[in-house]
Structure formats: C-alpha cells, structure tokens
C-alpha positions in Angstrom: -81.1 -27.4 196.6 -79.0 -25.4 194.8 -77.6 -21.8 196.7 -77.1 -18.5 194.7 -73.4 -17.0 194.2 -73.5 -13.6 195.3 -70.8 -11.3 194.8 -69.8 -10.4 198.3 -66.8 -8.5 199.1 -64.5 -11.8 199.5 -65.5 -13.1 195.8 -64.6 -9.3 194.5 -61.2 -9.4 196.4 -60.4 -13.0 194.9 -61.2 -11.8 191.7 -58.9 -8.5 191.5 -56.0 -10.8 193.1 -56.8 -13.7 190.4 -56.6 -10.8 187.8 -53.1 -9.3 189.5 -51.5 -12.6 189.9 -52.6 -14.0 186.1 -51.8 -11.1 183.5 -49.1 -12.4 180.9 -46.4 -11.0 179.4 -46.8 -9.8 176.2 -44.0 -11.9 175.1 -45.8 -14.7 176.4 -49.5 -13.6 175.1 -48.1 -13.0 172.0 -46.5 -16.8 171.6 -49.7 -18.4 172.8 -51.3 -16.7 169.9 -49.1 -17.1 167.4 -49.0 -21.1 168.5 -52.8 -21.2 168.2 -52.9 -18.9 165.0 -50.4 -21.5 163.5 -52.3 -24.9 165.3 -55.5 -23.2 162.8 -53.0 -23.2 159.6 -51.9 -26.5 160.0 -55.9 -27.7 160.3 -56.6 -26.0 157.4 -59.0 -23.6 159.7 -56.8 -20.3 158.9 -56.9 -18.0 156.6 -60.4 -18.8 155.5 -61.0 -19.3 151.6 -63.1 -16.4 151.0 -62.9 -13.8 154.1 -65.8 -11.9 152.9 -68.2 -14.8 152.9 -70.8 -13.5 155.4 -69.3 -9.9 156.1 -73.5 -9.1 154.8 -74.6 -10.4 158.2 -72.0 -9.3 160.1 -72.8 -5.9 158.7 -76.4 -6.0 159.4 -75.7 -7.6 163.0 -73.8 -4.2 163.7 -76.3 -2.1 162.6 -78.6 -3.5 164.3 -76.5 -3.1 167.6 -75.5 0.3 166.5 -79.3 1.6 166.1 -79.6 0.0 169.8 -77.1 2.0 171.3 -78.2 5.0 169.5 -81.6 4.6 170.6 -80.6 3.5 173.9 -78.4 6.9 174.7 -81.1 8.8 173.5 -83.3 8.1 176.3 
C-alpha cells in the first residue's frame, strides 16, 4: 500500500535548508555549464545546424500559452 507525501512542516524546513546548504557559486555554476555546453560541442549536439528549424512551433506554443494567461487574468 503505497502512503501519500504530504508537505508537513518538517518536509518544508528540509527543503529551505537543502536549498541554503546547496546554492553554488557562480564561479562554480558558471564552469559546470560551460563543461556541459563544451561536452555538447564535442558530440556534435551544439550549436545546432539550423537554429531556426522549429522556431514556427515554438512560436505558436507561446501564443497559445500567452492567450491562456491573458484569458486566465481576465477572469
């Protein structure tokens, strides 16, 4: 039987000290990414061929959202 998570005040307190205790330096944020931005070169992943390929549904996916939100404040 499986038993339901619920955020109690013990979960919330070891999230905000998780949170405190794990924020990086940017120095350190900053090398990750650039480590993983150059692990995507060197597969050939990054920069894409043709960075506009599908920018049509990416723009129609935000309009979408955007009409949402509109609509959504509205009420």
């Amino acid at each position: 039987m499986m038993t339901m998570i619920r955020k109690g005040k013990r979960l919330a307190s070891f999230e905000r000290q998780f949170l405190r205790d794990s924020r990086l330096p940017y120095s350190k944020a900053l090398a990750i990414f650039t480590a993983l931005w150059q692990e995507a070169v060197d597969l050939g992943k990054l920069p894409p061929p043709d960075p506009m390929e599908g920018i049509e549904v990416d723009l129609r996916i935000a309009r979408i959202l955007n009409s949402c939100l509109k609509s959504s404040l509205q009420d």
